[in-house]
C-alpha positions in Angstrom: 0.0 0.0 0.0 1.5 3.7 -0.9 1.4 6.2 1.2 -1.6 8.4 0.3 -3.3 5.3 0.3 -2.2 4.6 3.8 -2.9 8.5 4.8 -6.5 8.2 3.3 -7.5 4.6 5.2 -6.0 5.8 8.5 -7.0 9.5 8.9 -3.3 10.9 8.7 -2.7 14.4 7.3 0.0 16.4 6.2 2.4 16.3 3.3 6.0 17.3 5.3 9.1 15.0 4.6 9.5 14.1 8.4 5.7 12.6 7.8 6.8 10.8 4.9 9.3 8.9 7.1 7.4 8.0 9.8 4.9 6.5 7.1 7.7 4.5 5.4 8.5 3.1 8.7 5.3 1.8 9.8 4.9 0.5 5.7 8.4 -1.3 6.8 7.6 -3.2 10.5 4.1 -3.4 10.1 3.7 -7.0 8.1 6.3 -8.8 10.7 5.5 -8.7 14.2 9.3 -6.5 16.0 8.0 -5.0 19.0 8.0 -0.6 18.5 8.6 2.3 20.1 6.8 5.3 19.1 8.7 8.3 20.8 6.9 12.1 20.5 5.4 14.6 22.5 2.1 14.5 23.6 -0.5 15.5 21.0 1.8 14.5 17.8 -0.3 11.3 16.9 1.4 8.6 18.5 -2.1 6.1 18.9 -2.8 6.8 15.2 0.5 5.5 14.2 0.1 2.5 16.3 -3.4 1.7 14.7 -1.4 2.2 11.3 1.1 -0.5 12.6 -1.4 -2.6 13.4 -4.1 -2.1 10.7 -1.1 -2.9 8.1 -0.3 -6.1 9.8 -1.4 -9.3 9.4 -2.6 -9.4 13.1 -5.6 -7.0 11.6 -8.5 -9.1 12.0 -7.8 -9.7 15.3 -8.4 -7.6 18.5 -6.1 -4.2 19.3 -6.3 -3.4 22.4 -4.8 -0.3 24.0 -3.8 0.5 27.5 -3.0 3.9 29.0 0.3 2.8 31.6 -0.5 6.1 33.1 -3.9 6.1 33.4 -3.9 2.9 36.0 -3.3 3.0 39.6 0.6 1.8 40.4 -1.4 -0.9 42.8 -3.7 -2.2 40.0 -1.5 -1.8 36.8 -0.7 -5.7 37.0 -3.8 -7.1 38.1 -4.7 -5.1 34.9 -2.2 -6.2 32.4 -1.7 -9.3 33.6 -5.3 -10.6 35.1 -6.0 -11.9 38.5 -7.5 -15.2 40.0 -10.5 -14.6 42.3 -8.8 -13.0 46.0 -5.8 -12.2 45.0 -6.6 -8.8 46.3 -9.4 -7.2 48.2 -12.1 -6.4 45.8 -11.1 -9.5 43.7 -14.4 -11.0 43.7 -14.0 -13.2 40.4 -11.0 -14.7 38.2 -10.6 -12.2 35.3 -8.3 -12.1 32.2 -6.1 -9.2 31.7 -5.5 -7.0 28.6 -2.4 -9.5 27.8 -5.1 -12.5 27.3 -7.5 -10.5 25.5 -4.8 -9.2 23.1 -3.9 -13.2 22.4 -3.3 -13.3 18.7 -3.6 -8.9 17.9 -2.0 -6.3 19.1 -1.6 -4.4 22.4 -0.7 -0.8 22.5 0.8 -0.1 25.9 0.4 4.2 26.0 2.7 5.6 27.9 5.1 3.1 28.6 7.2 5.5 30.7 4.9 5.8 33.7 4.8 2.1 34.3 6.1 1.2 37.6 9.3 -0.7 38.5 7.3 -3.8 39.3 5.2 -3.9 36.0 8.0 -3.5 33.8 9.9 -6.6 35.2 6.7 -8.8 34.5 6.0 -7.1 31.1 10.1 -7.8 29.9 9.4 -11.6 30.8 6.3 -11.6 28.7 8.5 -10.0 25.8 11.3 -12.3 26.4 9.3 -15.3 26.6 5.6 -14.8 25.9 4.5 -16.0 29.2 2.7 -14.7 32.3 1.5 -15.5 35.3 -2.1 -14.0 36.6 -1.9 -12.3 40.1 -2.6 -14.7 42.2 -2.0 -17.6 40.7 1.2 -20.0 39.9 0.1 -21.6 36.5 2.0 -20.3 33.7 0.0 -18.5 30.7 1.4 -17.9 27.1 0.3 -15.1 25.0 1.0 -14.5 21.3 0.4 -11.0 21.1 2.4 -8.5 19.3 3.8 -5.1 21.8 4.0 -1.5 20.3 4.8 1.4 23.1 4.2 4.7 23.1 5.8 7.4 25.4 6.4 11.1 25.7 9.3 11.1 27.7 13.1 10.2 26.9 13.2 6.3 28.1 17.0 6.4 27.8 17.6 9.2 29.9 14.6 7.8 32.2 17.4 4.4 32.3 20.1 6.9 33.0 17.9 8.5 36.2 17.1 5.1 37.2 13.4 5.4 37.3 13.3 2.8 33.6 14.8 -0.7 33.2 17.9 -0.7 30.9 17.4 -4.2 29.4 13.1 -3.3 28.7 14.3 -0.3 27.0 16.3 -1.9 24.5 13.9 -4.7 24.3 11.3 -2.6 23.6 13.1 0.5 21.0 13.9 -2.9 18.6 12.3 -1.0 16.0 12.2 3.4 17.0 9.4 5.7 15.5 10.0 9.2 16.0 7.1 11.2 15.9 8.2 14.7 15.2 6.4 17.5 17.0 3.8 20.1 14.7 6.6 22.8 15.0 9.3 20.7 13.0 6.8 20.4 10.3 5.0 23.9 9.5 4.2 23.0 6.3 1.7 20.2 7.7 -0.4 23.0 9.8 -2.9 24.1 7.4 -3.0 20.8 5.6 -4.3 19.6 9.4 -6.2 23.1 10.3 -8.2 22.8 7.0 -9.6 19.2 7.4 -10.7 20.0 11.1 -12.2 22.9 10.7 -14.4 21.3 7.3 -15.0 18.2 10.4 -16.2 20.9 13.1 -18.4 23.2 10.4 -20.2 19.6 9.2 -20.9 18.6 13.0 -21.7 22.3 14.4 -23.4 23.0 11.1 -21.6 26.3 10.5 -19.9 27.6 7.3 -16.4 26.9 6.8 -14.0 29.7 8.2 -11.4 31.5 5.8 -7.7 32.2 7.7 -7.0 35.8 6.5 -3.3 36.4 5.7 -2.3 37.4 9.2 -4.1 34.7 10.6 -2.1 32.2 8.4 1.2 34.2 9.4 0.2 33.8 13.1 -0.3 30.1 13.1 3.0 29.6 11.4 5.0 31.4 14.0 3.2 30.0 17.2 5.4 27.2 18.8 2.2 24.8 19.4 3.2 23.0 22.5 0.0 21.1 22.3 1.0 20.1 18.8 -2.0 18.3 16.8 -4.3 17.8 19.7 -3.7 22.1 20.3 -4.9 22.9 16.2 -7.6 20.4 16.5 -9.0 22.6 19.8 -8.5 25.7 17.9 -9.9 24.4 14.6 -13.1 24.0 17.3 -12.8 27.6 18.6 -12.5 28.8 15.3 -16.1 26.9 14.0 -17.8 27.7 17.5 -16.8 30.8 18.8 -16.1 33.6 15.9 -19.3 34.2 14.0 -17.5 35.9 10.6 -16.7 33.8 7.4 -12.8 35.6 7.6 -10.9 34.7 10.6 -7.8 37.2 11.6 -4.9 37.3 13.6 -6.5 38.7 16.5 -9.4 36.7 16.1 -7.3 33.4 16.7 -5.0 35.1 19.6 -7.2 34.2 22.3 -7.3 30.7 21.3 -3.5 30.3 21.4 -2.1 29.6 24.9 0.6 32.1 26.0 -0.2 34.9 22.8 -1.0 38.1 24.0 -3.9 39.9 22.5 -2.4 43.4 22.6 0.5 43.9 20.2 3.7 43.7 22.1 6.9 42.7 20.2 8.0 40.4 23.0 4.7 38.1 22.5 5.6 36.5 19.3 9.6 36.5 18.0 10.8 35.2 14.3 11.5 31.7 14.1 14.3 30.8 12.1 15.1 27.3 11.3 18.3 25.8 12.2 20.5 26.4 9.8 23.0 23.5 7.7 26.0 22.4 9.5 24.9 24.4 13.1 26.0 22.1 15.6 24.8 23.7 18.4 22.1 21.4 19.9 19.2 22.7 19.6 17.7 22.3 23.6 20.8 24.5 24.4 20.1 27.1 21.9 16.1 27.4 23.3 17.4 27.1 27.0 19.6 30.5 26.3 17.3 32.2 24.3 14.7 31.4 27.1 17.0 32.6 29.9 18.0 35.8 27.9 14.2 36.5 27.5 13.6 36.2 30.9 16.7 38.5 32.2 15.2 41.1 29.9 11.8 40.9 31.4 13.6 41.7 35.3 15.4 44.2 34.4 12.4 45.7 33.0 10.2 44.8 36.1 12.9 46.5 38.5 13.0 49.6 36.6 9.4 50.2 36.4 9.6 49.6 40.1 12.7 51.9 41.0 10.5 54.7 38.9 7.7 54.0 40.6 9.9 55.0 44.5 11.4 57.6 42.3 14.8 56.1 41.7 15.2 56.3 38.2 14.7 58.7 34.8 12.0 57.7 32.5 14.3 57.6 29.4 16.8 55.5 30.5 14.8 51.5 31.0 15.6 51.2 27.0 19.7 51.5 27.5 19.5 48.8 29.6 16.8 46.5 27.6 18.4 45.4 24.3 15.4 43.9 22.0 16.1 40.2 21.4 15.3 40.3 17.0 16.9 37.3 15.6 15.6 34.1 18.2 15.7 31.3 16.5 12.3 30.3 18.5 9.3 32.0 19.5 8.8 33.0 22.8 5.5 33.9 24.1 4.3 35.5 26.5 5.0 34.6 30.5 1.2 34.0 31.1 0.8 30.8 29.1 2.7 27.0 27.7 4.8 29.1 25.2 7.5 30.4 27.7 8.8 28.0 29.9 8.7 28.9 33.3 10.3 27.6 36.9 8.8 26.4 40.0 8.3 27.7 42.7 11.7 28.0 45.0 11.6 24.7 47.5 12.1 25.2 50.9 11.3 28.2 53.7 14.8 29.9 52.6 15.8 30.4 56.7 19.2 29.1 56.2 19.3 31.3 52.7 21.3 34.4 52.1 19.3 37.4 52.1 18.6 38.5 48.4 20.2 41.3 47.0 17.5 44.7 46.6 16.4 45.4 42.9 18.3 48.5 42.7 21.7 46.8 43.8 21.4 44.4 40.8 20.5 47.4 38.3 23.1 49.3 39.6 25.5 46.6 39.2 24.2 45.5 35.5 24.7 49.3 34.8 28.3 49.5 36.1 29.0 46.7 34.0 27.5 47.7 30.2 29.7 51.1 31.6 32.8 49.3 31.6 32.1 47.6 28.1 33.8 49.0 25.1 31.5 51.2 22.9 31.7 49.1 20.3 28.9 46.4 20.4 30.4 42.9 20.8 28.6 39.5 20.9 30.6 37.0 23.5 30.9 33.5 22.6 28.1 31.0 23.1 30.4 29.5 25.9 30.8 32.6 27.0 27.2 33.1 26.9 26.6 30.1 28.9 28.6 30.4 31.6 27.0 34.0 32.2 23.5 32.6 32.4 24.0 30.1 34.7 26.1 32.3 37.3 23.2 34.9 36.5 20.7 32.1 37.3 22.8 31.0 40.8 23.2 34.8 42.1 19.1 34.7 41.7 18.3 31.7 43.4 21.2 32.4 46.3 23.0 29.1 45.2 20.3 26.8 45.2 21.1 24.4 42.6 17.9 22.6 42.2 16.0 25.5 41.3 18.7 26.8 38.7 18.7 23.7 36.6 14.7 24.0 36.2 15.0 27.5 35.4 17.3 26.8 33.1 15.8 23.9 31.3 18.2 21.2 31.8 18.5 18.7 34.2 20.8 18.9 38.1 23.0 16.4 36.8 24.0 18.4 33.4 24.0 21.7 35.8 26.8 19.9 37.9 28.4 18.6 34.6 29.2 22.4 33.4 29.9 24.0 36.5 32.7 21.1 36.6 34.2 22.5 33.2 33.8 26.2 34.5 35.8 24.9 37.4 38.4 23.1 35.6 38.6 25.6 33.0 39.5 28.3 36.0 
């Protein structure tokens, strides 16, 4: 079967090359029966690409059965996969078969493989090993033909590296890796996707189809879409339900995009700019200092509208000290919704904690310091770059390490990795 023939039968849109793959992939595992991994984040279509799998296979006929790992109680999740004989456990009033046993001879879709508990997963790597199960409960081996594709949002080999996912099920499950690549990646497949919901929606709200004005188009290409497919489908619906003209603009869709402001302010939306040939720079680095810079320049901002308002400063001077940020190469929204990133809440009471420097001692001291710069504007290296973020990050968060990393977007153990090099680079 070709690929628009595969698109058509299984409801998949879009016409990007990254789609293409994914769609010569299933066409390539799905008549033998490897175990797959379908890795994406959430809303990208990972379910639809396992009823591809299995709807290709020769297992079609037979039952598919899928099972939401996260969805299940940590005490239940075996009884559940696995059945249980009549008291195993209290409430077990009758023998029953579990999703295993009524997969026997199709396919089972375990969703969110990532949230499945220690216990589970040494039980589910026999039954991939060997086929065979035992019911909770019970003693009397089972044996199940039934073929295993996973899904998961989260990165199962740096979930092995933190411990919290078995090394030898991760390898026994990625035998075969999909990589679902997230609507951002693939701009070209947005209005492919936005046209055939919106024609779904107007059919079952009976309203006339909506026309994207040219702004409106130009919006939806620069929006990030954290929500990825699942976030245009629920705009698709806003759009049908909610706006009552046949033309749709840019501010008519701004309310329905998390984190865009409705007010035009140049830090709400910035250019995105895809990563060019031969940059090496990953790319998570490259959003974490973006994302850092971003928020810097909103502080400064905050403390000088707050040293004006106790009289402390000029009125001309904030924009000096508040370079615009033109070229990111990723849009960052605005700090009220998913498109900006933001940190926890500091842990702890903070008795033991330095006290915090005042607003107007950490203006005064990024003053003295663009004073003592050359007048000639100079970029520092990305290294350079780095290294300045992070001690700007610690000096904020008095040393607390924990909440550094998370502000920063990257994990304790990679914080105490670079701050390693910085020292042995001293």
């Amino acid at each position: 079967m070709d690929r628009e023939s595969i698109k058509e039968r299984f409801g998949i849109t879009g016409r990007s090359a990254a789609l293409r793959n994914v769609i010569d992939r299933v066409r390539q595992v799905a008549g033998t029966d490897i175990t797959v991994l379908i890795q994406g984040e959430s809303g990208t279509g990972k379910e639809l690409i396992a009823e591809a799998i299995h709807g290709l296979s020769a297992r079609r006929h037979q039952s598919f059965v899928i099972v939401n790992c996260g969805a299940i109680p940590e005490g239940l999740i075996e009884s559940e996969l696995f059945g249980a004989e009549k008291g195993a456990y209290t409430g077990a009033v009758e023998r029953r078969a579990g999703y295993f046993e009524q997969s026997d001879g199709g396919t089972i879709f375990l969703d969110e493989i990532g949230e499945m508990p220690p216990a589970a997963q040494v039980r589910l790597l026999r039954v991939l090993e060997s086929g065979q199960f035992t019911r909770v409960g019970a003693s009397q081996l089972r044996k199940v033909d039934a073929r295993i594709v996973a899904a998961t949002n989260k990165d199962l080999a740096r979930e092995v590296r933190a411990g919290r996912f078995r090394e030898d099920l991760y390898y026994r499950l990625s035998t075969v890796l999909v990589e679902m690549p997230p609507l951002r990646q693939r701009p070209e497949d947005i209005f492919p996707l936005l046209e055939t919901f919106l024609h779904r929606f107007a059919q079952k709200y009976d309203s006339p189809v909506k026309r994207l004005s040219d702004d409106a188009r130009e919006l939806l290409l620069r929006y990030r879409w954290p929500g990825n497919v699942r976030e245009l489908r629920n705009v698709a619906e806003q759009i049908e339900v909610l706006i009552r003209g046949r033309e749709v603009t840019a501010e008519d869709i701004r309310p329905c995009l998390r984190g865009v402001r409705t007010e035009q302010d140049p830090s709400a939306l910035l250019p995105v700019v895809h990563k060019a040939a031969g940059d090496s720079m990953d790319a998570r680095e490259r959003e974490m200092i973006y994302r850092a810079l971003f928020e810097l320049r909103s502080q400064v901002r905050r403390m000088w509208e707050e040293l004006k308002r106790r009289g402390g400063g000029s009125g001309s001077e904030p924009e000096k000290y508040l370079p615009m940020i033109e070229d990111a190469p990723y849009e960052i929204a605005s700090d009220q919704g998913a498109g900006l990133w933001r940190s926890d809440e500091e842990e702890g009471d903070g008795r033991d904690a330095p006290a915090p420097e005042t607003p107007r001692a950490i203006l005064e001291e990024e003053v003295a310091e663009e004073q003592e710069e050359p007048e000639e504007e100079t970029f520092p290296t990305l290294e350079a770059a780095e290294r300045a973020l992070i001690a700007r990050a610690l000096r904020t968060f008095n040393g607390n390490r924990r909440q550094t990393a998370r502000t920063l977007g990257i994990s304790e153990r990679t914080l105490y990795r670079k701050l390693k090099e910085i020292e042995e680079d001293l």
